[in-house]
C-alpha positions in Angstrom: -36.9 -42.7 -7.2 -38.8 -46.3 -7.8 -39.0 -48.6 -4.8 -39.5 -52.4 -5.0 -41.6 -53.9 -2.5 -43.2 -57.3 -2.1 -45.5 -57.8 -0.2 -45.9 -61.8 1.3 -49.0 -62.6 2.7 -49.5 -66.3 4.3 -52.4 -68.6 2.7 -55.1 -67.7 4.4 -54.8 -63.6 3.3 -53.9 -65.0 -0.1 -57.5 -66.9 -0.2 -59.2 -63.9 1.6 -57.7 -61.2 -1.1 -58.7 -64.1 -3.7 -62.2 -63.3 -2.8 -62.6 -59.6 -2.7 -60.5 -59.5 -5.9 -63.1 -61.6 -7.7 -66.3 -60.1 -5.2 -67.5 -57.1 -7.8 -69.6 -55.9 -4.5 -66.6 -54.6 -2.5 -65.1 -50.9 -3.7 -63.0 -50.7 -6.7 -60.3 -48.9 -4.6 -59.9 -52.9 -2.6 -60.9 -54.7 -5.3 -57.4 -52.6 -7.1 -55.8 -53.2 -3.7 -56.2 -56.9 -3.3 -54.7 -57.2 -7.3 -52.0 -55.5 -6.5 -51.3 -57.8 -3.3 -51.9 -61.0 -5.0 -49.6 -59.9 -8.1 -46.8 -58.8 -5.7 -46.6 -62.3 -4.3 -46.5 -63.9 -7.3 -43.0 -61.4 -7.6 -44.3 -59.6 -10.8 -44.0 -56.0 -11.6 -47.1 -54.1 -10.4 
């Protein structure tokens, strides 16, 4: 069965996952991870 969740990060994460998403250095795994985040607080579908 599908689960929503959304995930709400304050401004400072928002600016932290930002970075890693656009940092190329950091694992793809978090790099995927901090996409996810930042599209979940924008509210769309993942």
């Amino acid at each position: 069965m599908a689960q929503t969740v959304c995930v709400r990060p304050d401004a400072a994460d928002v600016t932290q996952l930002a970075a890693i998403a656009e940092d190329q250095s950091h694992p793809p795994k978090h790099i995927q991870r901090a996409h996810s985040v930042l599209l979940s607080d924008e509210y769309l579908d993942v």
